[in-house]
N, C-alpha and C positions, 0 to 999 in steps of 0.2 A: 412244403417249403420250409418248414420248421425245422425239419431233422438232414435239411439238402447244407451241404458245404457249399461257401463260397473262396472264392480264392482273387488274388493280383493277379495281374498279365504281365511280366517283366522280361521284355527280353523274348517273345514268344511260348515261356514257361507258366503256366500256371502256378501261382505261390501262396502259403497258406498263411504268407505275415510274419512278421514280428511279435505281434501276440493280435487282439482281437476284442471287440467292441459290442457292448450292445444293440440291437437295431429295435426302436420301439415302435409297435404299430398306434398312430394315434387315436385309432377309434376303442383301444383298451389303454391306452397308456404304460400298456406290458411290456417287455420284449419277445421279442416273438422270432430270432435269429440272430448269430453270431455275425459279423463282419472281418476279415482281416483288417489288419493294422498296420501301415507301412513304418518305417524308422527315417530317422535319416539315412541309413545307410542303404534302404533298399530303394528309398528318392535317388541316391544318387547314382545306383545300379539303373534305374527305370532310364535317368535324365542320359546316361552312357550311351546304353541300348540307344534310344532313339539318336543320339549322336551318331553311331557309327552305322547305323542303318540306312543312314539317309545320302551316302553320296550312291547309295542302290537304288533306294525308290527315286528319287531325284531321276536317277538315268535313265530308269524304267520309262519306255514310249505312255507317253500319255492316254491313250486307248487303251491299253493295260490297267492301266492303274485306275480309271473309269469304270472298266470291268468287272476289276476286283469289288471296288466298292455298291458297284450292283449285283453281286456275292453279297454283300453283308445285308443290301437291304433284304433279298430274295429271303438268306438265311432268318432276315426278323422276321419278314411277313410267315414264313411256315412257322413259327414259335410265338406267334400275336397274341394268345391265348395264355399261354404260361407266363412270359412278360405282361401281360396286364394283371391278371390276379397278385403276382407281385410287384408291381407299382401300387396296385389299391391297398394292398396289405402293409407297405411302408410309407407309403405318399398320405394315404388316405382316403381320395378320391373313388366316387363312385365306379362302379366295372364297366360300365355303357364309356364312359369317359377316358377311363384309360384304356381301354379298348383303341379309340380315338386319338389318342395321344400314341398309341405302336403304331398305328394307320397312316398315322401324319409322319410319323419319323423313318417310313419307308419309304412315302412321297418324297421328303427330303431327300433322302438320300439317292434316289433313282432321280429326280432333278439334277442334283449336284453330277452324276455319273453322266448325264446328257449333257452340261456345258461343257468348252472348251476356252483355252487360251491362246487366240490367235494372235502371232505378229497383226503389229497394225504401222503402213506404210503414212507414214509424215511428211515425205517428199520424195518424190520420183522425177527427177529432173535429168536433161543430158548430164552425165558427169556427177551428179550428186543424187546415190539415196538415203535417205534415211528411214529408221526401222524402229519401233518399238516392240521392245520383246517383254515376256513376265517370268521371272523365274521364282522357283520358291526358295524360302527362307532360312528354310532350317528346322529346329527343335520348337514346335507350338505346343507348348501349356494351355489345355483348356481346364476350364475351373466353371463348375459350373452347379446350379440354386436346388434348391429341393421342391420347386414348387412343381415343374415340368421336368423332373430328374433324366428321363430319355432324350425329347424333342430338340430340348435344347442344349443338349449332348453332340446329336448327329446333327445341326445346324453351323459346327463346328465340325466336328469329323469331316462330314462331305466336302466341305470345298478345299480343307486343307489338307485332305490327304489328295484329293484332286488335282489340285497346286502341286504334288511333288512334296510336301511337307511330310516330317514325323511327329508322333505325338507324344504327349506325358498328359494323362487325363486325369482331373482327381473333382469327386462329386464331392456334394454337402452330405457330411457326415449323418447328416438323421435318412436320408434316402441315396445309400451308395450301393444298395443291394444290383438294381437295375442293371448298374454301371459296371456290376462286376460281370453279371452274367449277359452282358454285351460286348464286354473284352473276352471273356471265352466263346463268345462268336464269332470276335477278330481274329484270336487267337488260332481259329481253326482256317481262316481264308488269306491272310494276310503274311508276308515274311516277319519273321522274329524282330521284334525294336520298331518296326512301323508305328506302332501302335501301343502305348501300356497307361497300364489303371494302376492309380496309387488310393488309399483311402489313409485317410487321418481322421483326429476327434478337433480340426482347424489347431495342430500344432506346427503341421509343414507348409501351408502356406508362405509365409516369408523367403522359406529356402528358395522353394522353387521358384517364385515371382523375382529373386534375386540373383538366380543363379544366372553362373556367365556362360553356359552353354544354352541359356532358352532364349530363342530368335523373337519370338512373340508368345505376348500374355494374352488369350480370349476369353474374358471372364465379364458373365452374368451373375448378379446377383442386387444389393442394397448399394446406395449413395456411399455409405461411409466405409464400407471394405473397399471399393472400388477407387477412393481416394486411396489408401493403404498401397494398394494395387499399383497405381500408376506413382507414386511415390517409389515403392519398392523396386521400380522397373527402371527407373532415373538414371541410376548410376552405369548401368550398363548401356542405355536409350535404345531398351527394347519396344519392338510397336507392340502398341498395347489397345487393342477396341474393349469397350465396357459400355454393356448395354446394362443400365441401372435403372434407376425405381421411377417413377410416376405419379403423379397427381391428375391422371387423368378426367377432363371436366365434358358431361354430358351437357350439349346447349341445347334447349328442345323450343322451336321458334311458336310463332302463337298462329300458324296456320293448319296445325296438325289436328289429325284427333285423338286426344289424350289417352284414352284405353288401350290402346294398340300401343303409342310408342311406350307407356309406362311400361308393359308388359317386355318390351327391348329392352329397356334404359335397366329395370330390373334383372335381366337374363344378364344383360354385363356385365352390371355388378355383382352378380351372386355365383355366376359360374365359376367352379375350381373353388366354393368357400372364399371369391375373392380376393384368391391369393396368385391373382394375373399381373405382369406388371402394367398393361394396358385395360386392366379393368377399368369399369366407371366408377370411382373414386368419389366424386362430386359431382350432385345435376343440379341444373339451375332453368326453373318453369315460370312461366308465363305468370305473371298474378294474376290473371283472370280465369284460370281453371287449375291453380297451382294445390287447391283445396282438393279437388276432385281426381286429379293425378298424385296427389301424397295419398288420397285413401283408396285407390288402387295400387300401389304400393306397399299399403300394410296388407289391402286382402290377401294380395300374392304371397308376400315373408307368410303370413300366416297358414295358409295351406301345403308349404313346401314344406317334403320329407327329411327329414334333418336325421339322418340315421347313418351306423358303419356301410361302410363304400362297398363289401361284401356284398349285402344285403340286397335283395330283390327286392325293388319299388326307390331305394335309396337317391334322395334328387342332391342332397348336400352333403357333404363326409365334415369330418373334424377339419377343423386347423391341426394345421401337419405336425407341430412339434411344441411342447411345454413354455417357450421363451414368447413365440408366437402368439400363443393362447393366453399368457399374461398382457400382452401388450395390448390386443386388440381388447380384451375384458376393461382394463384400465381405460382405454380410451370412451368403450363405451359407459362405461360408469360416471365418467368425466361429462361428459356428452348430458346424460339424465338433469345436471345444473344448467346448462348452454341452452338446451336448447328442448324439445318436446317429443320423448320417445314413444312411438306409435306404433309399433311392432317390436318383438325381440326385446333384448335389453336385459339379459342378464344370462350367463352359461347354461346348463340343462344338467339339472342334477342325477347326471348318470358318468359311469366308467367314460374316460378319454377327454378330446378337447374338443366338444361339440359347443357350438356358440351360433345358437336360432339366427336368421334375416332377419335384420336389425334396421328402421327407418326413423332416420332423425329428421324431424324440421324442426322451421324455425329458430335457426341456428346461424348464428354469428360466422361472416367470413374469417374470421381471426381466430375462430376457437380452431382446436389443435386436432380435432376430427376432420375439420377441413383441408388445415395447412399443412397436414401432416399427409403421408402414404401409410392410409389404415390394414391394408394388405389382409383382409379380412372379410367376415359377410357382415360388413353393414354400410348405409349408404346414409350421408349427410345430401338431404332437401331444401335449395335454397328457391329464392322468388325473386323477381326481378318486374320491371316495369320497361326500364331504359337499355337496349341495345348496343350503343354505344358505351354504357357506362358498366355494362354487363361485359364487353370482349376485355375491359380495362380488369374486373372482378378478377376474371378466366385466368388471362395471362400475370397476375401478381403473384406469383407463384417461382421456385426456383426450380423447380422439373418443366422440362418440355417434352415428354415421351409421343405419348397418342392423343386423343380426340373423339370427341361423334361430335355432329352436326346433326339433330334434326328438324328437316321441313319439305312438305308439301310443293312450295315451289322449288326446283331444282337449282335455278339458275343463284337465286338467290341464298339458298342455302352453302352452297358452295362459296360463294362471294365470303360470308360469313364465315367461313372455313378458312377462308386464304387470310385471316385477318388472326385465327389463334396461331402462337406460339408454341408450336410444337413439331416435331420428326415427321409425323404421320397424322392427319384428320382425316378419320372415316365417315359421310354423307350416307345418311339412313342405312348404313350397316354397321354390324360390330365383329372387330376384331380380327377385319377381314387379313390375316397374313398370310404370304403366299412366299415361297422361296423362290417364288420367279421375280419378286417385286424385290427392294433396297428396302430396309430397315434400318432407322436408325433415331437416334435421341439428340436432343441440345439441352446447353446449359447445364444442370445436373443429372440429366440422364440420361448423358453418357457420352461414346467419343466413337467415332470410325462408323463402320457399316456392317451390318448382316446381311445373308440375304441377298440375291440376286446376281447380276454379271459383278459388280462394284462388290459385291459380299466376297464373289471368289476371289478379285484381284486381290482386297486386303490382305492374302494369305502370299503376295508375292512382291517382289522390288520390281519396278521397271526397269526394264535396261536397255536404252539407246542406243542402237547401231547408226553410226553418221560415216558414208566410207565415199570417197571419190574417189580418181584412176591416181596411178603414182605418176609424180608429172617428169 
């Protein structure tokens, strides 16, 4: 992968850039390959392409274009192998996982290849029908995070080329390798401008979220780019979906048994280094076994592999990039005054940005490990007594992403579920996403839909057919 070129998709052409970037792996903090580099002026070549490409795909029978895009997954699944060792090489992430992460992103997309957009009849009356119909949009900008640089790539891809849309794709600049050697997967299935990859170091941002030929912005990533985002999209009142960050809060009821769920409540939060946007960010235990569940908690951080995602036995990889690796260090250093660090709590003095399973209690709802989206491995332990005064804690918060619920009795846990404030509450499971299901955020995190029949629509206008006889 080191001495391999990577290149744009513009236009159906493979392009070697404007100049070209470093790509760091974070388990050395080296570089470890070049990126190309788009310009403005090959953004505005890419944004063309997809312009003029699209009253073709647009026309293209819908079965076709389903097709095609089960082509590409087909094309990922025979290349599973090569794309994950460079996901772990750039991302970070263990191989078992990113393995798991191409897996998913072919699921995706043979999903997306199985729905359809049927007329749906509003009234069939003598003399009067009416119709709704979906069409697509146009030129889609997706913009998308370094944490899941594939998945949530084709969560995008699939329905909007599905739709009839074209594209302009442009990853986070620390993990655009993926993204390239996915456009030259497209690049081999798909017509010229359907589809193109732009990379930048976040200096073309603005254009494109501004430009007057992109129908819609779909962009994943943090709270405050994604204000930027729908800001930048205003003047022209492009639709704009933005799935954003999370404070996602574990509630674990006082019916369970402590060993087992601590042993979830931990996998949630620590999976990916925590850098999920529906991680468990915060849990909040029972104070009658909130002792015994915090020190399961540290057993756990303390026996996980914390090593390069290469590595065979490897359970946690680095925080994926240098900005990252500060913020969550400060956080947790901040944390050591607040509150009583029990595990982890300080970086690992070796090459890259490795940062141990980190558990805090006894920690202030107000401290800023709390109130904050730590996007990292470590997990703030709070305790509760009162139920009702515990779903008030939950919901003081200005993200509403995801959830768990855990408990024993069902009926009840769920009740407890319908009562947080957020997109998605998952009941004794984690993280369950499915691209057949809607995804989606309130309040600060975020606007529109992923994901499911509603996820494709968002990639199309309704359009009303109301016709009676001429009289």
């Amino acid at each position: 992968m080191t001495n391999r070129a990577y290149h744009l998709l513009i236009d159906g052409t493979l392009h070697p850039g404007a100049t070209t970037f470093d790509v760091i792996n974070p388990a050395t903090a080296q570089p470890f390959a070049q990126c190309p580099k788009a310009d403005t002026a090959l953004l505005e070549t890419a944004v063309a392409a997809a312009k003029r490409a699209f009253p073709g795909w647009a026309a293209t029978p819908a079965a076709e274009r389903a097709a095609l895009v089960g082509k590409i997954a087909d094309a990922l699944d025979a290349r599973a192998e090569e794309f994950a060792a460079l996901l772990t090489a750039e991302q970070g992430k263990p191989l078992d996982q990113a393995i798991k992460e191409i897996r998913g992103s072919v699921f995706v997309l043979r999903t997306f290849a199985g729905m359809t957009l049927e007329p749906r009849v509003l009234r069939d009356e003598p003399g009067n029908r009416v119709e709704e119909h979906r069409m697509p949009l146009g030129v889609v900008a997706a913009i998308t995070p370094w944490n899941f640089p594939l998945i949530l790539l084709v969560n995008k891809v699939g329905p909007a080329l599905v739709a009839g849309n074209t594209m302009v794709c442009k990853p986070a600049p620390t993990t655009p390798l993926t993204t390239c050697l996915f456009g030259e997967l497209c690049g081999d299935i798909l017509p010229p401008g359907v589809l193109n990859v732009i990379c930048d170091e976040n200096e073309l941002g603005p254009a494109l979220t501004s430009h007057p030929d992109i129908a819609k912005i779909s962009f994943t990533g943090s709270t405050g780019t994604g204000k930027r985002v729908m800001a930048s999209a205003a003047d022209t009142l492009k639709r704009v979906t933005l799935e954003l960050g999370g404070n996602d809060a574990a509630i674990v009821l006082d019916d369970v048994d402590p060993l087992p769920v601590a042993a979830k409540v931990f996998e949630g939060a620590m999976r990916n280094a925590g850098q999920i946007c529906v991680a468990v960010k915060r849990a909040y235990v029972p104070a009658a076994f909130y002792d015994e569940f915090c020190d399961e908690l540290a057993r756990l951080a303390r026996e996980m592999v914390v090593d390069d995602g290469a590595n065979q036995g490897a359970q946690i990889g680095p925080v994926q990039n240098r900005q990252q690796f500060d913020k969550v260090a400060a956080l947790i250093a901040d944390s050591a005054a607040e509150g009583t660090v029990i595990a982890g709590g300080a970086p690992l003095d070796r090459p890259g940005y490795f940062i141990p399973p980190t558990i805090v209690r006894d920690i202030a709802d107000d401290a800023p490990l709390v109130r904050e989206e730590q996007f990292g491995p470590v997990l703030p332990v709070m305790k509760y007594d009162d139920l009702d005064d515990l779903i008030d804690r939950v919901n003081g918060t200005d993200y509403g992403l995801g959830g768990t619920v855990w408990g024993r009795d069902l009926d009840r846990a769920t009740a407890v579920a319908r009562r947080v404030v957020t997109g998605t509450v998952w009941v004794n499971q984690l993280m369950a996403i499915d691209p057949r299901i809607p995804f989606r955020g309130l309040r600060q995190s975020g606007m529109g839909t992923e994901m499911g029949q509603e996820g494709l629509e968002e990639y199309t206008q309704a359009q009303v057919v109301n016709a009676v006889p001429l009289a």
